[in-house]
Each structure stands twice: as structure tokens, then as C-alpha cells.
C-alpha positions as semicolon CSV with decimal commas, in nm:
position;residue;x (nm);y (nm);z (nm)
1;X;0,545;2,141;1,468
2;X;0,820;2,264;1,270
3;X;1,002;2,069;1,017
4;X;1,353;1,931;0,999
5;X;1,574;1,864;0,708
6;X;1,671;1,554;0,569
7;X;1,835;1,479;0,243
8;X;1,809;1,206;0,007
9;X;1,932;1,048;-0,345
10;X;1,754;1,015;-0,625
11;X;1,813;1,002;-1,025
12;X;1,731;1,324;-1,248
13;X;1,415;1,105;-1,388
14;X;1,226;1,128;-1,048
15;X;1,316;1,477;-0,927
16;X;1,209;1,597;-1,286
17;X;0,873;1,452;-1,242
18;X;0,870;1,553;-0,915
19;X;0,923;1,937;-1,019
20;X;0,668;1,861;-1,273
21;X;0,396;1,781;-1,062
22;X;0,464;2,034;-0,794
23;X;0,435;2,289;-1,094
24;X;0,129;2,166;-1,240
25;X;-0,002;2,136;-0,907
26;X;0,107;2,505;-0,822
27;X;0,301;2,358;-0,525
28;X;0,644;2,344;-0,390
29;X;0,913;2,010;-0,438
30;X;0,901;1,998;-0,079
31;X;0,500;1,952;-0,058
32;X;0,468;1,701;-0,323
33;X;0,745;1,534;-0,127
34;X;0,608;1,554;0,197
35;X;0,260;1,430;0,035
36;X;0,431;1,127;-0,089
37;X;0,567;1,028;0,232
38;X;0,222;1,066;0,402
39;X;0,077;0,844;0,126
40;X;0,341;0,596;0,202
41;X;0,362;0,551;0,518
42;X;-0,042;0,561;0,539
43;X;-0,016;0,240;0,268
44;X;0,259;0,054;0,491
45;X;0,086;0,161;0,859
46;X;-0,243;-0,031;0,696
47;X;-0,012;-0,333;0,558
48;X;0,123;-0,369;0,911
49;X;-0,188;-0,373;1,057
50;X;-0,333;-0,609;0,857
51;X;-0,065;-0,855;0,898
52;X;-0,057;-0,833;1,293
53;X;-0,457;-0,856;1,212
54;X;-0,328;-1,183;1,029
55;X;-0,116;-1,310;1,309
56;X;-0,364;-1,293;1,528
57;X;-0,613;-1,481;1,374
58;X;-0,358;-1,770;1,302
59;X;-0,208;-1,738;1,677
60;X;-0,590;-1,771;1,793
61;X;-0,656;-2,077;1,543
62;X;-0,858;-1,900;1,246
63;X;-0,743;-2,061;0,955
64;X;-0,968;-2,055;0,648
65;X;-1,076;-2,436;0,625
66;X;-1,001;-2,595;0,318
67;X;-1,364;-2,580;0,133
68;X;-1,267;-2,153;0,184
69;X;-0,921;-2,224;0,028
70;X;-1,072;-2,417;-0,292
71;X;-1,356;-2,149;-0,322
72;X;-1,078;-1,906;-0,339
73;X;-0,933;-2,068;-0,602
74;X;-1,197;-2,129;-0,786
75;X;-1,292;-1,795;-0,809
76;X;-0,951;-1,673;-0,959
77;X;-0,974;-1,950;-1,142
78;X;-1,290;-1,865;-1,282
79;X;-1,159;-1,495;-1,354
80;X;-1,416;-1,359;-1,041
81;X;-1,068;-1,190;-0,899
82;X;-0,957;-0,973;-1,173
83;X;-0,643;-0,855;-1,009
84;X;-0,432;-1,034;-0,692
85;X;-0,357;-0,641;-0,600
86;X;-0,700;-0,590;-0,583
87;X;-0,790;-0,929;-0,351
88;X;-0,788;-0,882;-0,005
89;X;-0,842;-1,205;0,175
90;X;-0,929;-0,984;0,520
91;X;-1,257;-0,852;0,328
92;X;-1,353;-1,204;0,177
């Protein structure tokens, strides 16, 4: 499928690393672009999913009961969740 062109703004800072990277990476601006787009809308297609997965699960009743909820806390709490990024409340 061939390509079309878009244009966008951005400061010096970010196109700099961006020229970087494509150089150490002995690859175009345009693929390390195009790389980051794929990345990002991978990461934002799985977000969305998980929050229809979310709204389904409330819409159907499946609400953590309240023993889950204080277990939860507990554990960051405890320090057993190292990092809320890292905590997904879909895997348990």
C-alpha cells in the first residue's frame, strides 16, 4: 500500500533525537517515525480494549467485591505492587 504524506510540528529537541536514532539505527527519519506510530497506536488499540473489556464487565455486574478491593490495597500497601504502571487489575 503506498504511503501518503502528512506533516507535523515538533521542537528541534525531538527531531534531533529522532535523526539520532534513525542514524544509529542505520535507518531513515521516516522509519523511526513510522515505527513510533505503530508502537503507539498498538499501546492505545490495547488501552481501548481493555476499557470496553472494563465496561463490559461493569455493564454485566462484575464488580470486584469489597474483600478484592481491600486485598488490593493491602498489597500496595504492603509494597507487593511495586509500580501502579506496572498493575493491571484485568490480570489480578
Amino acid at each position: 500500500m503506498p504511503g501518503q504524506n502528512f506533516s507535523i510540528r515538533t521542537d528541534a529537541g525531538k527531531l534531533t533525537e529522532i535523526d539520532r536514532l534513525a542514524q544509529a539505527q542505520n535507518r531513515s527519519r521516516n522509519f523511526v517515525v513510522n515505527e513510533a506510530i505503530d508502537r503507539y497506536l498498538a499501546e492505545e488499540r490495547q488501552w481501548a480494549e481493555k476499557v470496553q473489556a472494563g465496561l463490559a464487565a461493569a455493564e454485566a455486574g462484575d464488580f470486584a467485591s469489597a474483600s478484592d478491593v481491600e486485598a488490593l490495597f493491602q498489597r500496595f500497601e504492603s509494597g507487593a505492587c511495586q509500580s501502579a504502571s506496572k498493575f493491571d487489575p484485568l490480570e489480578g
